[in-house]
Z-matrix of the N, CA and C atoms (Angstrom, degrees):
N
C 1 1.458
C 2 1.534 1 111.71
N 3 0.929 2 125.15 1 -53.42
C 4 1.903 3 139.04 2 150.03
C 5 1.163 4 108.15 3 -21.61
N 6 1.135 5 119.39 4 -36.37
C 7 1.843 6 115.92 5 -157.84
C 8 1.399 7 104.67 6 -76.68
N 9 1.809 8 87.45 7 -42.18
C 10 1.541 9 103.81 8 -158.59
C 11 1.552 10 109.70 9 -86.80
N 12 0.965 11 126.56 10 -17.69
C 13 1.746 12 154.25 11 161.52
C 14 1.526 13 70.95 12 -36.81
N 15 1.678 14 96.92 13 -107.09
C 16 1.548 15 115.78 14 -157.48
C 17 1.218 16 122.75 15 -37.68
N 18 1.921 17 109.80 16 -34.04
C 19 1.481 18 92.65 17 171.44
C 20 1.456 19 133.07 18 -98.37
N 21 1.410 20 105.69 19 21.23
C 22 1.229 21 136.91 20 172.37
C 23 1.860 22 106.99 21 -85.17
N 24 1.443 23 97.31 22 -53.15
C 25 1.643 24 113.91 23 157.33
C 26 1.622 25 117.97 24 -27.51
N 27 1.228 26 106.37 25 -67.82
C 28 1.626 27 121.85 26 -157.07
C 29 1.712 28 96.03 27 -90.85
N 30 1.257 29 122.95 28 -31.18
C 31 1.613 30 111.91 29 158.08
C 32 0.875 31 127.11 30 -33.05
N 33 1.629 32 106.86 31 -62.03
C 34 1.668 33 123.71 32 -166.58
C 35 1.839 34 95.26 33 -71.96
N 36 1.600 35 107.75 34 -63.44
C 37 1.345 36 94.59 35 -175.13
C 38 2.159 37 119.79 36 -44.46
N 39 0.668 38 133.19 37 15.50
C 40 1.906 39 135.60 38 -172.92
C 41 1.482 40 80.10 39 -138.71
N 42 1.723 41 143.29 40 -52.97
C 43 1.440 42 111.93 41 -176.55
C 44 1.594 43 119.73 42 -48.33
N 45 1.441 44 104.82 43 -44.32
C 46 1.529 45 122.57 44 174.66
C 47 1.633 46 106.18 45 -31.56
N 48 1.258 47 91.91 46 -86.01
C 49 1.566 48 117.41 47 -160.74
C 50 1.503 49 103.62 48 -58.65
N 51 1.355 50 117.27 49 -36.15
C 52 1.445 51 106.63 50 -172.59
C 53 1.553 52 108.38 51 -73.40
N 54 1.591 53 113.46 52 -38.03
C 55 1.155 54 118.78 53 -161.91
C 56 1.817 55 108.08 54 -71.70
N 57 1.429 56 103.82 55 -7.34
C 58 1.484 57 116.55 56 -169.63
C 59 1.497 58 98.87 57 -81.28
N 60 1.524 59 113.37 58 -55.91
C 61 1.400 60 110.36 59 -174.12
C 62 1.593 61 121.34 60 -72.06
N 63 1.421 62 102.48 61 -21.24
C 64 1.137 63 120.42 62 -161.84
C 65 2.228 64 104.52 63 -68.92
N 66 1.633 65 91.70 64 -40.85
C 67 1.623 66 110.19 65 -178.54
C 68 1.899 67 105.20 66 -80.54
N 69 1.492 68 117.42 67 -24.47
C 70 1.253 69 115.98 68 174.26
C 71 1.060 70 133.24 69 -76.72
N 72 2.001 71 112.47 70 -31.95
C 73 1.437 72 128.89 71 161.23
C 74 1.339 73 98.40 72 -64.75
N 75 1.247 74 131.76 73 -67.49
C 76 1.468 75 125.32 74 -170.52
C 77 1.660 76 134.50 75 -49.19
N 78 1.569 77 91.56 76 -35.55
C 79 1.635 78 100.20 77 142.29
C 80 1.633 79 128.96 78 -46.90
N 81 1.273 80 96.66 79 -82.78
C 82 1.894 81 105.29 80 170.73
C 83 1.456 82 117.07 81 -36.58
N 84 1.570 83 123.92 82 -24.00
C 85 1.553 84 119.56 83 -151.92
C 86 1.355 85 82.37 84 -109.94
N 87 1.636 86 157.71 85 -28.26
C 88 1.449 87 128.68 86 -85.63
C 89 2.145 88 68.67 87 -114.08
N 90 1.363 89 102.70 88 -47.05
C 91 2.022 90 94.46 89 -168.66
C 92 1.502 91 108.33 90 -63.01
N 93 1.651 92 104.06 91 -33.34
C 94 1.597 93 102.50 92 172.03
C 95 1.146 94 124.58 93 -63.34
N 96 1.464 95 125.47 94 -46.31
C 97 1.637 96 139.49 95 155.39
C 98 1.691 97 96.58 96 -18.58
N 99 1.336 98 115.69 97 -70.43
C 100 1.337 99 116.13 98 -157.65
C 101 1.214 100 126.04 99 -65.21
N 102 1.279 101 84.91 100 -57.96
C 103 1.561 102 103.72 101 165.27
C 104 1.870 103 120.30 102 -28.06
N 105 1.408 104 93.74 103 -46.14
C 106 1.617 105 108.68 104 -166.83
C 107 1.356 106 108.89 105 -79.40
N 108 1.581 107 114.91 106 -25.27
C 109 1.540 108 132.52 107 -148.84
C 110 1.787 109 78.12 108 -79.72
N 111 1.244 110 111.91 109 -75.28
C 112 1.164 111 141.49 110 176.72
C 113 1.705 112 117.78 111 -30.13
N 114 1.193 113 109.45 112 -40.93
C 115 1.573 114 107.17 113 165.40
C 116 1.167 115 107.17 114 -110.57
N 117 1.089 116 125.76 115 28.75
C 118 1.688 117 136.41 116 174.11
C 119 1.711 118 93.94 117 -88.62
N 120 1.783 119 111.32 118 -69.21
C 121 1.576 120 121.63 119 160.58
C 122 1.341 121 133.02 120 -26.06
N 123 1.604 122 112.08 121 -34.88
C 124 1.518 123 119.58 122 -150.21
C 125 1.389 124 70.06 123 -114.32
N 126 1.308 125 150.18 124 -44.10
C 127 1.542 126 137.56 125 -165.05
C 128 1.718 127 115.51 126 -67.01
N 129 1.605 128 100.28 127 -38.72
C 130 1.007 129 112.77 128 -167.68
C 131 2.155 130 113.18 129 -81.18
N 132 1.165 131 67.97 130 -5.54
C 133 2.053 132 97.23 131 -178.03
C 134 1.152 133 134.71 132 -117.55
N 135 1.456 134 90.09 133 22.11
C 136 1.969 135 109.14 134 -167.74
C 137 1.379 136 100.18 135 -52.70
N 138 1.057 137 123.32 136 -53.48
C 139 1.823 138 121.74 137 -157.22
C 140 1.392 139 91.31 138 -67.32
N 141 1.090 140 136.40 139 -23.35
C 142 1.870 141 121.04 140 -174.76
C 143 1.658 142 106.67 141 -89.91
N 144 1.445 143 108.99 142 -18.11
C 145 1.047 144 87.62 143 -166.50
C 146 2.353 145 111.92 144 -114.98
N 147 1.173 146 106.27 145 101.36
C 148 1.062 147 135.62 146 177.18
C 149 1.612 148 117.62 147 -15.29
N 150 1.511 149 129.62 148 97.24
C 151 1.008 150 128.26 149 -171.60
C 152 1.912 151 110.51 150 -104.19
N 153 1.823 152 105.33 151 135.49
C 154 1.665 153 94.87 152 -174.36
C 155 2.140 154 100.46 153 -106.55
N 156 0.655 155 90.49 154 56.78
C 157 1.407 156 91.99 155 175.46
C 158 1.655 157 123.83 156 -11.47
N 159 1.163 158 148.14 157 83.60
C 160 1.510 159 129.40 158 -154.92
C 161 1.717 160 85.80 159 -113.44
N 162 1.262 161 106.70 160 148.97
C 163 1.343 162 131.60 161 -177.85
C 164 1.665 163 143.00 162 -99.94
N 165 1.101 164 150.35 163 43.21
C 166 1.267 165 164.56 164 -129.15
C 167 1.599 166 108.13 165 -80.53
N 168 1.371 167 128.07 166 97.65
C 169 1.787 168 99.72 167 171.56
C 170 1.624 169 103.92 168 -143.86
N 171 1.349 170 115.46 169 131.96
C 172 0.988 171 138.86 170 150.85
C 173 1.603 172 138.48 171 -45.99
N 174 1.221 173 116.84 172 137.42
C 175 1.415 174 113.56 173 160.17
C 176 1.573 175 117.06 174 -143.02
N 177 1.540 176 118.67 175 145.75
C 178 1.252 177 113.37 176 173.09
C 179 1.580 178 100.02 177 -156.27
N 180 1.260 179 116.00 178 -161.50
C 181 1.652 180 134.47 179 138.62
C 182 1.453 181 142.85 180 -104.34
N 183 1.230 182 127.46 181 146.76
C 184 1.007 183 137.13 182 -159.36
C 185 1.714 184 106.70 183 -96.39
N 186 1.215 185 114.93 184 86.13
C 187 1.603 186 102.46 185 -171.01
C 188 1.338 187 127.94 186 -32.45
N 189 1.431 188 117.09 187 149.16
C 190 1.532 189 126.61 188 -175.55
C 191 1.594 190 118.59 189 -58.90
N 192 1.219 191 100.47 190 -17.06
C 193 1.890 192 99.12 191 -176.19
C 194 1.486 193 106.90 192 -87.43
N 195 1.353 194 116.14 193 -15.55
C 196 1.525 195 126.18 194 172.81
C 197 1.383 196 119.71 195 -84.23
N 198 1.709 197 127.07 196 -30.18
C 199 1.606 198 135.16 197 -177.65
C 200 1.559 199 97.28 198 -43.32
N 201 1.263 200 109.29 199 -50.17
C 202 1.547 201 90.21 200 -174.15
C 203 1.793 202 134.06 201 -36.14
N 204 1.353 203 94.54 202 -41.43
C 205 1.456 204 105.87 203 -160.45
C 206 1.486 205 99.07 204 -70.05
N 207 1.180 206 103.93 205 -2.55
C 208 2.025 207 107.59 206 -179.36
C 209 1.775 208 94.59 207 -83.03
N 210 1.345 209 137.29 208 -19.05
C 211 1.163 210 126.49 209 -152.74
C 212 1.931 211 90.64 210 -95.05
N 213 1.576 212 108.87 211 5.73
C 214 1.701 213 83.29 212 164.37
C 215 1.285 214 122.54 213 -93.68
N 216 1.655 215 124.13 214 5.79
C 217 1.070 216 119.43 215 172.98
C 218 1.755 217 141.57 216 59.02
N 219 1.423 218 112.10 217 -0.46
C 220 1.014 219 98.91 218 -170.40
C 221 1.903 220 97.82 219 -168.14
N 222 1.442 221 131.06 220 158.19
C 223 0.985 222 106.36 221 171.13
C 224 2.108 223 107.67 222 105.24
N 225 1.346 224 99.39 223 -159.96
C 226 1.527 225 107.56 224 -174.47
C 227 1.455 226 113.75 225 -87.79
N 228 1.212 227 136.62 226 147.07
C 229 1.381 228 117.79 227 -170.57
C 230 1.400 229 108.26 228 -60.78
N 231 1.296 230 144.72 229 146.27
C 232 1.409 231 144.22 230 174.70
C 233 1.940 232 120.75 231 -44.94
N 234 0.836 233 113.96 232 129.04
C 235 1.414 234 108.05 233 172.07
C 236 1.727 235 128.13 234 -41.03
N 237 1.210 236 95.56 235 -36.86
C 238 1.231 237 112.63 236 171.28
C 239 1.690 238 125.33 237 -51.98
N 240 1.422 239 100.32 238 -63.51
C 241 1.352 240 112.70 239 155.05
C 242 1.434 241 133.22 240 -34.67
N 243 1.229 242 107.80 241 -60.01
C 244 1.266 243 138.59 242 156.96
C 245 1.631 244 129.71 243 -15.19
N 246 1.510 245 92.91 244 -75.83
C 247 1.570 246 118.12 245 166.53
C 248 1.718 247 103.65 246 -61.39
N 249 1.535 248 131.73 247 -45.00
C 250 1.214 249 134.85 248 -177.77
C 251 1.472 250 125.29 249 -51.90
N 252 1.593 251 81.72 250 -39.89
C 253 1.605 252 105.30 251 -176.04
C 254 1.852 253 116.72 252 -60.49
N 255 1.608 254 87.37 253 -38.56
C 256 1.406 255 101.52 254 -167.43
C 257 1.081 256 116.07 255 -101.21
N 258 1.538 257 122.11 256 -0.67
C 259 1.243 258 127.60 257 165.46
C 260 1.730 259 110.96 258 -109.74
N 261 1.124 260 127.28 259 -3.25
C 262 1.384 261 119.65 260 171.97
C 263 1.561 262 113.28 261 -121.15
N 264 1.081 263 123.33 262 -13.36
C 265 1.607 264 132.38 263 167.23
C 266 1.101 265 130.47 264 -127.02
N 267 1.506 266 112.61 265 6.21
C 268 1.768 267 124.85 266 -167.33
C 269 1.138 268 126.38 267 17.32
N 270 1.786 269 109.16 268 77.01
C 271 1.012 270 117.08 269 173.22
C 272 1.920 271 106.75 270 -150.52
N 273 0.827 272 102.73 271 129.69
C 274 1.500 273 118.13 272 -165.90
C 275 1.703 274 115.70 273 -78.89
N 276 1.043 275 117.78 274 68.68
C 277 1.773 276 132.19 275 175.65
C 278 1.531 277 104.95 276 -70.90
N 279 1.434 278 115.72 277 23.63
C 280 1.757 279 106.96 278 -176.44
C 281 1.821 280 83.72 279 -90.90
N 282 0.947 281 143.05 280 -38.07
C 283 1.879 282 137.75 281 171.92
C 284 0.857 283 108.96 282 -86.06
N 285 1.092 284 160.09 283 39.35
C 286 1.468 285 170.75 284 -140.37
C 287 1.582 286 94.61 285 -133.05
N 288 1.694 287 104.32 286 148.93
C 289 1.600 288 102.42 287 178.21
C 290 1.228 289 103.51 288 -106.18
N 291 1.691 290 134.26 289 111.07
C 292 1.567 291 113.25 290 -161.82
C 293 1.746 292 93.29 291 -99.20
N 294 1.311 293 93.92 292 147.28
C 295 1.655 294 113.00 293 154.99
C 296 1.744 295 139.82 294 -111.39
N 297 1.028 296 108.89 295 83.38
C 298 1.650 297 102.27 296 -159.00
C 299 2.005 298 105.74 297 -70.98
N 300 0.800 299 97.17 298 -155.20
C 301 1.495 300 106.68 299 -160.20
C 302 1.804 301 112.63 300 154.81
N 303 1.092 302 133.06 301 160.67
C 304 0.994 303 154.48 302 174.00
C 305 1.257 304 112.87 303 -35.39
N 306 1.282 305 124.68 304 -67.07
C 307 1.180 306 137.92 305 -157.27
C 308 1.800 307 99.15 306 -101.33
N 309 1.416 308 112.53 307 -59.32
C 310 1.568 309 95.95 308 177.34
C 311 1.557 310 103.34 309 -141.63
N 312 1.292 311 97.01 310 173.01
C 313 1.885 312 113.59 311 161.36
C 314 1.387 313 116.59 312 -76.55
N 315 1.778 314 127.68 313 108.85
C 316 1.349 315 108.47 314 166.68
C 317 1.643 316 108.23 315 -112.83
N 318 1.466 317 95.44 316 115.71
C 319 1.639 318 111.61 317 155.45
C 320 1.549 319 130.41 318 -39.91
N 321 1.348 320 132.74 319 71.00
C 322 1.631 321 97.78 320 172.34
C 323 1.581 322 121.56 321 -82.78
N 324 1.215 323 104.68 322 151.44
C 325 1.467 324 102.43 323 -166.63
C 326 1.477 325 105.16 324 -128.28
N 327 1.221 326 128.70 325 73.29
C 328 1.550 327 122.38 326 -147.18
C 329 1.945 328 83.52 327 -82.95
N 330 1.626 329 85.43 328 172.46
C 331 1.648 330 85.09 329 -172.95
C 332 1.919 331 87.64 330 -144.54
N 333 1.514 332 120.64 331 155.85
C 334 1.108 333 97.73 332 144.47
C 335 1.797 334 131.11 333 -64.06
N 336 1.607 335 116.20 334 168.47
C 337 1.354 336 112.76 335 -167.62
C 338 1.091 337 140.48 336 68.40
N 339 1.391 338 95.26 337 -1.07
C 340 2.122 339 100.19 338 -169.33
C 341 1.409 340 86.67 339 175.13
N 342 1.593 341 100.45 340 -155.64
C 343 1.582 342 120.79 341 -165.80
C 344 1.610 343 113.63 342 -148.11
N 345 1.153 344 117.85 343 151.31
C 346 1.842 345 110.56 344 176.58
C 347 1.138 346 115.87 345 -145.90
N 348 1.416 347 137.82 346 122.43
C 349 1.538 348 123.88 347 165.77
C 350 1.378 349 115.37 348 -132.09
N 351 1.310 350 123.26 349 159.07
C 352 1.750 351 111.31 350 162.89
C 353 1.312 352 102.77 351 -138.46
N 354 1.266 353 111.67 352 159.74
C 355 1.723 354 134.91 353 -164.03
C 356 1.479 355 105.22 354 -107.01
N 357 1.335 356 141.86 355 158.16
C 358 1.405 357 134.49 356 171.33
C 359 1.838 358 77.80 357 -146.31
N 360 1.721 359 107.05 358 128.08
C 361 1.507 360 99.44 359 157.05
C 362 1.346 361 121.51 360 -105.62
N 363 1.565 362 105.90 361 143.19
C 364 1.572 363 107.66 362 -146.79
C 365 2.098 364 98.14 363 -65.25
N 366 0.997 365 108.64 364 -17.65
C 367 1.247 366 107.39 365 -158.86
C 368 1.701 367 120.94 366 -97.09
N 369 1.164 368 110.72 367 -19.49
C 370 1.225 369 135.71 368 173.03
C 371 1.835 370 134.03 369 -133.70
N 372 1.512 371 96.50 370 1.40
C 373 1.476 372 104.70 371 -175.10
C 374 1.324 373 140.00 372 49.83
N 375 1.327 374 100.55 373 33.57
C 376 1.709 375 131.57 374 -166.87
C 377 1.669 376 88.95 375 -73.98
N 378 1.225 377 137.78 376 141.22
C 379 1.374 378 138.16 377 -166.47
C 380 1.623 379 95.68 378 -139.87
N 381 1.466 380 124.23 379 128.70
C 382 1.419 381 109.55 380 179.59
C 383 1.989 382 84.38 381 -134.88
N 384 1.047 383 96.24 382 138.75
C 385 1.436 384 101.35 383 170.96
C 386 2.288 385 120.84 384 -125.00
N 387 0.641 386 97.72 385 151.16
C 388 1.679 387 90.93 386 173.99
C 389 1.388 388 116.63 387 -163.46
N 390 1.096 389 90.07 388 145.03
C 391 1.689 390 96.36 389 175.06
C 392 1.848 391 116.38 390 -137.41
N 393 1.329 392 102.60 391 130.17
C 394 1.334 393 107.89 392 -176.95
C 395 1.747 394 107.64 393 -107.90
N 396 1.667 395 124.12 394 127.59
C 397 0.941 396 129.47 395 170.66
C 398 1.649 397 106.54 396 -107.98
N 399 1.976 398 118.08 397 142.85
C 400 0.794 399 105.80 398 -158.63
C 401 1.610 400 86.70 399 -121.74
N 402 1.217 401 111.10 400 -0.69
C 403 2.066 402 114.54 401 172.98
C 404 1.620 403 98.56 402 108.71
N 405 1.340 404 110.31 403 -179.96
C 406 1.338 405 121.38 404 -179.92
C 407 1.524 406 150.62 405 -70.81
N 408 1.173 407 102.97 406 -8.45
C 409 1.798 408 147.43 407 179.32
C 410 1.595 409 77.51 408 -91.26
N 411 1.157 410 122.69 409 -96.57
C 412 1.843 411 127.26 410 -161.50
C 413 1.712 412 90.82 411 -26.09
N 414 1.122 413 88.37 412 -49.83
C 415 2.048 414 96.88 413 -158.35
C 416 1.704 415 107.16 414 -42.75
N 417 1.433 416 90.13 415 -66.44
C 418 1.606 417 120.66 416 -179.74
C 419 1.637 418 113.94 417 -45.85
N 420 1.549 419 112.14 418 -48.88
C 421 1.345 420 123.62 419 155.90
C 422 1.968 421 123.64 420 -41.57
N 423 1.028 422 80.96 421 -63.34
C 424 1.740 423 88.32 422 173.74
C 425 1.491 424 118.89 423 -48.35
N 426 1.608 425 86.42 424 -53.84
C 427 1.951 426 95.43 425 -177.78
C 428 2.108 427 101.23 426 -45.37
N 429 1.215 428 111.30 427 -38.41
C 430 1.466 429 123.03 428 -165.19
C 431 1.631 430 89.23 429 -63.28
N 432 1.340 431 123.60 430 -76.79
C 433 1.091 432 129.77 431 -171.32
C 434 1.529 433 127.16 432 -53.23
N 435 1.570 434 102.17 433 -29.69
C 436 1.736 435 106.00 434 169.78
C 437 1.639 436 76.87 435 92.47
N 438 1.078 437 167.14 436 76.80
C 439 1.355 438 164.29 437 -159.83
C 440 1.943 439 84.08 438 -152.95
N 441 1.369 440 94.99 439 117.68
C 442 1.473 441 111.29 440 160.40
C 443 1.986 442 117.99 441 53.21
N 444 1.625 443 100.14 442 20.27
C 445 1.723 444 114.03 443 -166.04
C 446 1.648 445 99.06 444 -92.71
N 447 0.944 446 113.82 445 5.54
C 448 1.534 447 111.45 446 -179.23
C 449 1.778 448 110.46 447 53.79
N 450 1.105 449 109.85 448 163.15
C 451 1.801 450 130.12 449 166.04
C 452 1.556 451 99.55 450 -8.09
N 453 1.723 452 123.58 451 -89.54
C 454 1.522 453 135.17 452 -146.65
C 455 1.809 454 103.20 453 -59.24
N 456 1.100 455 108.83 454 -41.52
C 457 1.775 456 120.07 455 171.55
C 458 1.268 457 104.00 456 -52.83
N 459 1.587 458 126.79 457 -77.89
C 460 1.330 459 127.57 458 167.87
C 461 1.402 460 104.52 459 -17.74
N 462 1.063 461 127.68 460 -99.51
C 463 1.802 462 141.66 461 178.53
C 464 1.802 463 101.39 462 -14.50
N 465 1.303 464 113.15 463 -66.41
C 466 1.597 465 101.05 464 173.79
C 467 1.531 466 131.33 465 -69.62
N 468 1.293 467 99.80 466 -7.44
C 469 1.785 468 100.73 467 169.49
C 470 1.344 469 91.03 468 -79.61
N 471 1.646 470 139.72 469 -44.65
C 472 1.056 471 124.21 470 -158.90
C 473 1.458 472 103.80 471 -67.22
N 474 1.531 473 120.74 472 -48.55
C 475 1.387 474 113.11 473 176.32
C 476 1.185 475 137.29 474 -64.88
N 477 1.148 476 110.15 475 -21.98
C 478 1.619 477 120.00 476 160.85
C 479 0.939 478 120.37 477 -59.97
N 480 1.668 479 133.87 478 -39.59
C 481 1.712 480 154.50 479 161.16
C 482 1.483 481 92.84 480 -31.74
N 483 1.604 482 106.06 481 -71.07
C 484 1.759 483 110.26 482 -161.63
C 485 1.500 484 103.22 483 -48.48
N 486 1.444 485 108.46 484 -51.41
C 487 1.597 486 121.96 485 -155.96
C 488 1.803 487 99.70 486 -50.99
N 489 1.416 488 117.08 487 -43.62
C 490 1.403 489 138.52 488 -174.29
C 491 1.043 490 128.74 489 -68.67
N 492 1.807 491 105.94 490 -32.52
C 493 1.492 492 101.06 491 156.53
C 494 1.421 493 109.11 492 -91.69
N 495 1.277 494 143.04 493 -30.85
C 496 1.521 495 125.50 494 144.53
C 497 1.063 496 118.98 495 3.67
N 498 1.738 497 106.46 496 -77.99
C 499 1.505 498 116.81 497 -158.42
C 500 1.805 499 95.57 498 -69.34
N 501 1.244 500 114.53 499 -41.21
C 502 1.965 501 110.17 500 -174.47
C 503 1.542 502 105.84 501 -52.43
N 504 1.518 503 109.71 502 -48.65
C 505 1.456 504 114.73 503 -132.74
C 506 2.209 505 83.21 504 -82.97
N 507 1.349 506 103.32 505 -42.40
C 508 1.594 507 86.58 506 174.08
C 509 1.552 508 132.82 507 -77.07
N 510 1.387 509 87.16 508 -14.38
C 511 1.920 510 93.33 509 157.66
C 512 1.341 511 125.11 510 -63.50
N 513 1.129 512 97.09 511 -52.08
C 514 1.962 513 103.59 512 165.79
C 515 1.566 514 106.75 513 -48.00
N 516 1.382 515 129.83 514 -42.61
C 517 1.558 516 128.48 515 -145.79
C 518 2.381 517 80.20 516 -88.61
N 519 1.561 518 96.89 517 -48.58
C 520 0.936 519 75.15 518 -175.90
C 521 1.664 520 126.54 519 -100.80
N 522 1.400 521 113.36 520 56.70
C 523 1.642 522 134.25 521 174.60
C 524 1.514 523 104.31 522 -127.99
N 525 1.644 524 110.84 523 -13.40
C 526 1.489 525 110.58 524 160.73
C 527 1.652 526 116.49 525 -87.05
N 528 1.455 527 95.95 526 -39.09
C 529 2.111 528 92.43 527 178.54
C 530 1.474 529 88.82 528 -57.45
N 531 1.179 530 138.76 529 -60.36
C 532 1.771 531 117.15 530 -147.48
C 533 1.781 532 110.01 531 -108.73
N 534 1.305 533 114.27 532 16.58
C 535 1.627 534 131.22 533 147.66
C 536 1.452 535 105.16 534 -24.99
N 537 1.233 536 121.83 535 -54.01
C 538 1.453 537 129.28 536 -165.94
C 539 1.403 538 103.26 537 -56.58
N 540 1.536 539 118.75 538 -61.06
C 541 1.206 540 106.12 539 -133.02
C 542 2.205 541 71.87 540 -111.68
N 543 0.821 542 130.16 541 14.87
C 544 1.661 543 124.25 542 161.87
C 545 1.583 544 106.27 543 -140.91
N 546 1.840 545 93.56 544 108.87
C 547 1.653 546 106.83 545 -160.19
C 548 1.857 547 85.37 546 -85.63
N 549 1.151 548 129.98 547 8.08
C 550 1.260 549 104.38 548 -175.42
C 551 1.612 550 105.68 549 -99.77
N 552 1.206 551 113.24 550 7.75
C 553 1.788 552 125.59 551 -148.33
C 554 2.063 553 72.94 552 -61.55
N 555 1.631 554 105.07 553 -88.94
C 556 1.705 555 111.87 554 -143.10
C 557 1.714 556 103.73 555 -39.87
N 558 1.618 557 92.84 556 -32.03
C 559 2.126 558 83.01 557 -176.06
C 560 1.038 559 133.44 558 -40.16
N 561 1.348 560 92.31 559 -55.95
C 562 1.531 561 122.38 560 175.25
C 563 1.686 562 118.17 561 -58.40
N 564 1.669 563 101.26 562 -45.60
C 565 1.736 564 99.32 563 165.71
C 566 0.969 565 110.86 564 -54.12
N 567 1.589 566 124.92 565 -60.74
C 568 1.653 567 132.08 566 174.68
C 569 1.446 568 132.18 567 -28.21
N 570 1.413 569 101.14 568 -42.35
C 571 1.499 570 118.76 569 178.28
C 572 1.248 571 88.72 570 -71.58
N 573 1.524 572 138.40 571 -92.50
C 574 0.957 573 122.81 572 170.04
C 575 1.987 574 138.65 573 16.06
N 576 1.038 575 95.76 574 -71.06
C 577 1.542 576 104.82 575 156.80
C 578 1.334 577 138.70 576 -76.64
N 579 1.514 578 100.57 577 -23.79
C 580 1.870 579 116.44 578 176.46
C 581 1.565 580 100.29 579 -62.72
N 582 1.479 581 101.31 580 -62.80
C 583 1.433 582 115.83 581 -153.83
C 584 1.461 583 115.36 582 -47.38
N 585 1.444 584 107.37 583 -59.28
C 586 1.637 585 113.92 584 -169.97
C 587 1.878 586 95.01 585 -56.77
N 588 1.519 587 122.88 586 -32.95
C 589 1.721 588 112.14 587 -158.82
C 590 1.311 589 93.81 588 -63.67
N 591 1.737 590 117.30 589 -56.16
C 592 1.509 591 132.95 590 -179.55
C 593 1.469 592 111.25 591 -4.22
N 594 1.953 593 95.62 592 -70.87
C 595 1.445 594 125.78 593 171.75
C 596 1.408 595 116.95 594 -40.33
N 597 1.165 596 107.95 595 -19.16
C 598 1.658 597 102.60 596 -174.19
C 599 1.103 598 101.86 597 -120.16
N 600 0.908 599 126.09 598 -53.74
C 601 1.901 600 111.26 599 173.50
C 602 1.020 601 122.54 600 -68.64
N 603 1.548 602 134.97 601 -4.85
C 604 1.457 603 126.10 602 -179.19
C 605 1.579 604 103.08 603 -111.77
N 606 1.131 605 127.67 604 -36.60
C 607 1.632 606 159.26 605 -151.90
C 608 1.750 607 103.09 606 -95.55
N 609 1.476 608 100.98 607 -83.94
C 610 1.100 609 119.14 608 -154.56
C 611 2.052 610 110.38 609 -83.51
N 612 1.389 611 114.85 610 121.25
C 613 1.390 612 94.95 611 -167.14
C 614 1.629 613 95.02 612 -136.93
């Protein structure tokens, strides 16, 4: 009777605890879940689904008291630039991937949803800038992929990852406490795992 006390005890104590983390990850994950589910569909369905690409590009010059800062050639775009950029065209080239070369500096500035770059030519300060938007699906897509989200995005895909196997890894713990009394629980896990291999070894080549 003792045995079964205590191990009646230590059941409940792991139903507790699991079921705690289990409802807190699933909280934290449940808009990300969707979110992902959702451009998981639209990713996997690109060709059906209709992109309007609209196009934006600029031209100007780069004033003469600034050409200098092109003569370091190599490296992060200059501060100078920088501040110019963002105070005469509002657009922020401080994350920008620069490429120098001979003739000019090219900025890429990838973005989610689209794409951005601008040119500075070293020799005349000819400045061409553009930006391509591809709509909200592209957008939504990217966010999935981490495509052009900079550093802080990175960091929340990673935490969302943890949060997700959280929410998996105590579902499993708790599809073993109540295994007993629902004989269909492992099939169904099983299938689970059968199905997608099926797909690949019979299907997928």
């Amino acid at each position: 009777m003792a045995a079964g006390v205590e191990q009646q005890g230590r059941r409940s104590f792991w139903l507790k605890h699991l079921h705690q983390w289990h409802w807190v990850s699933s909280a934290l994950c449940l808009i990300g879940m969707l979110l992902f589910a959702i451009t998981g569909i639209t990713l996997n369905n690109a060709r059906h689904v209709e992109a309007k690409p609209t196009t934006v590009t600029k031209e100007t010059t780069l004033p003469e008291a600034l050409r200098p800062a092109l003569s370091v050639g190599q490296g992060a775009v200059p501060a100078a630039i920088v501040d110019w950029f963002s105070a005469e065209m509002g657009v922020d080239v401080s994350a920008g991937v620069p490429e120098w070369s001979d003739d000019e500096l090219y900025i890429a500035l990838p973005r989610p949803g689209g794409d951005g770059w601008a040119t500075i030519a070293r020799e005349d300060g000819a400045v061409l800038h553009e930006v391509t938007d591809r709509g909200w699906v592209s957008y939504l897509n990217d966010l999935h992929k981490g495509r052009g989200t900079g550093t802080i995005w990175s960091w929340f895909l990673d935490i969302f990852a943890v949060a997700c196997l959280i929410f998996c890894i105590t579902g499993l713990f708790l599809l073993h406490l109540h295994a007993g009394k629902r004989p269909s629980t492992w099939p169904l896990v099983g299938l689970g795992l059968v199905a997608p291999m099926l797909l690949l070894i019979l299907l997928i080549h």
